[in-house]
N, C-alpha and C positions, 0 to 999 in steps of 0.2 A: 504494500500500500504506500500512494507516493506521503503520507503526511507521516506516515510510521518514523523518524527520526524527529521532526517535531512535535509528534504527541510528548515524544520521549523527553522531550525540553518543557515542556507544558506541567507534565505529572513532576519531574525532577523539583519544581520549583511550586509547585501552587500551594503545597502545603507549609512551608518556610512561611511564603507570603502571608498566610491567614490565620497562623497560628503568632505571627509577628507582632500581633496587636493583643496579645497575650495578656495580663496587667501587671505579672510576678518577670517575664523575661523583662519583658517591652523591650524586642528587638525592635522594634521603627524606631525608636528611635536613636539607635546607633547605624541605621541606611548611611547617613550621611557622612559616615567616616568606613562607609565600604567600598562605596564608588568611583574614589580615587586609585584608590589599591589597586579597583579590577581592572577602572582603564589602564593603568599602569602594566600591570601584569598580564592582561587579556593581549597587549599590543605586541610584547615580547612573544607571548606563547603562540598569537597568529602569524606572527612573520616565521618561525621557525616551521607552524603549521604549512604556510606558504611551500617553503621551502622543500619540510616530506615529502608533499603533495607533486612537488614538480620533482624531484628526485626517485618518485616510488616508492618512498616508506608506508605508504599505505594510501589509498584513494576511497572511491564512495561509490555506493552502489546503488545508481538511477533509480533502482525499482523504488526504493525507499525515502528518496527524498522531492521535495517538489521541484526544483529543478533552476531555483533562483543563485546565484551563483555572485560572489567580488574573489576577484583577483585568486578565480579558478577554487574555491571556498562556499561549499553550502549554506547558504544563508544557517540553516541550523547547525553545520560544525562553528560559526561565530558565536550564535548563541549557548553554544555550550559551555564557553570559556566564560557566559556567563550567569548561566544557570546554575550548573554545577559548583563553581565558589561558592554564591550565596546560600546554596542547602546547604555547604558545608560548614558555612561560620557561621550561621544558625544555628547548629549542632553544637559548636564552640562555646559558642556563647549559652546554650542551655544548661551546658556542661558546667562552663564556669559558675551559673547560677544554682543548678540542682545538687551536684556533688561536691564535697566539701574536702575530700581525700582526695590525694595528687603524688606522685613517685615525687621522692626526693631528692636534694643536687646529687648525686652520687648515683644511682640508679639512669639518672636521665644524661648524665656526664658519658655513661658506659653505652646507654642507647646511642648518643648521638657518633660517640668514637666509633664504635661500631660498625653503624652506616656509611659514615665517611670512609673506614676500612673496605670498606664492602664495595664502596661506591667506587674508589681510587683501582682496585685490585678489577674488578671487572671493567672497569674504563681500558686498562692496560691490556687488559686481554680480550677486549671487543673493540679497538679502536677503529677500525675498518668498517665496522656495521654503524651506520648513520644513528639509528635511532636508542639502541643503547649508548654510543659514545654520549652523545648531545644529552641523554637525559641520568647518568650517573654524573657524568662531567658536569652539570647546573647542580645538581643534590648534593654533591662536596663541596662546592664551592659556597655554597645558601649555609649549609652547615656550619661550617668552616666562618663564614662572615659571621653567621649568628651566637655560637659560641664563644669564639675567641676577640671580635674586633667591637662588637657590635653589646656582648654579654646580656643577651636577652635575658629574663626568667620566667618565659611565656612557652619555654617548650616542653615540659614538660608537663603541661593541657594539652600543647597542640600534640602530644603523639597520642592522649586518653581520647581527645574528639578524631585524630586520623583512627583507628581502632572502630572505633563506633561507626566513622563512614565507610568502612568497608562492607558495611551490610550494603548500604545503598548502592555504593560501588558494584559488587559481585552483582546485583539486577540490573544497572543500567548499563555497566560494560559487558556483561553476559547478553545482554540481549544483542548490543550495536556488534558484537563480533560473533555470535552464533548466528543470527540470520542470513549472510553477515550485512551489516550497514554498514561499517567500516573495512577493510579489506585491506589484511596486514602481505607486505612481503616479507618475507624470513631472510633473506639475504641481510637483510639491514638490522636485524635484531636477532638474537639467540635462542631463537625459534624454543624455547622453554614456554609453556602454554598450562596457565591454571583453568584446569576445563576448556574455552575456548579465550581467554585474556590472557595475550603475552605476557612473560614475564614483566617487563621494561614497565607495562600499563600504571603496576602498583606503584612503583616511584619516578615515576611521569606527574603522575596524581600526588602525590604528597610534596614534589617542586611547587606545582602548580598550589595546591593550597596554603604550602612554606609560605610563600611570596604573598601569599592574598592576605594571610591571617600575620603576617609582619608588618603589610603596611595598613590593615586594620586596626593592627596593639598602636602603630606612629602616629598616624591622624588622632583617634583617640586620645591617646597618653597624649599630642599636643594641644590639644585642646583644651584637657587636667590645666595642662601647664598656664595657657592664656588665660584663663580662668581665675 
């Protein structure tokens, strides 16, 4: 069906939107310290999108999209860059409100080493495949600024809300790649596949929401500050 990738943008986000007006979250009214982030971060992840798109890291599959199209880009792969953040810092941000337990510096010090480890070591031995080089190589570096130069204390929420959207995740990227609506080449990635979502997807997704939910805590925390 050609709206079947737009629904998928529609359902991703309508319940964020209407539970927003919450009285206990009242996420509306931190919209306004989202929208910088995502255009910020939506602009980066499109041009790299761009980029796949014309290299063969993955393309789209007509059946399922309406057929509107920038700079060779489904109007709804656009919108996913921003749909998808906002269910997710929604999630954040409920998180922050509802649970009062959080890993400690030392537990989230070892997660993020970790990653960075993980992320450096496979960059080294995927360098050739476009779409793991580009998306472990952004996730050390994000890490890497965020720990050490930057010294957040907002990551060890954001890996308790990454956790929690992988529920969301595993149905909305289980569906765009088992029907498939998105159409991976394996040349470009490590063809390693949870179910039918390449590896690479899960920390594709966790750059992408690094970046949204950093410049969510900045705007915010600037605003603390004007204040």
């Amino acid at each position: 069906m050609k709206y079947s990738y737009l629904i998928i943008n529609v359902l991703t986000i309508i319940f964020p939107v209407l539970l927003s007006f919450d009285k206990r979250v009242a996420f509306a009214k931190s919209w306004k310290f989202i929208w910088p982030g995502m255009a910020i971060t939506g602009l980066l992840f499109l041009f790299w999108d761009v980029l796949f798109t014309i290299h063969g890291v993955w393309s789209f599959n007509d059946k399922y999209i309406i057929g509107i199209k920038f700079i060779g880009l489904p109007l709804e792969e656009i919108l996913f860059f921003l749909t998808v953040p906002f269910a997710c810092i929604f999630i954040y941000a409920c998180l922050n409100y509802y649970v009062k337990w959080q890993p400690g510096i030392i537990i989230t010090r070892m997660v993020s080493n970790l990653l960075v480890g993980l992320s450096i070591a496979l960059l080294a031995l995927n360098y050739t495949r476009l779409y793991t080089a580009v998306t472990f190589g952004l996730l050390a570096v994000l890490l890497v600024l965020l720990m050490y130069y930057f010294k957040v204390k907002w990551l060890n929420r954001f890996y308790m809300a990454f956790i929690v959207s992988l529920i969301p995740f595993y149905i909305v990227n289980g569906i765009l790649t088992a029907w498939p609506i998105v159409l991976y080449n394996n040349a470009q990635n490590m063809g390693i596949r949870a179910g039918t979502i390449p590896f690479e997807d899960h920390f594709y997704s966790m750059a992408l929401l690094l970046m949204n939910v950093g410049f969510f805590e900045y705007f915010k925390n600037r605003k603390k500050l004007a204040v």
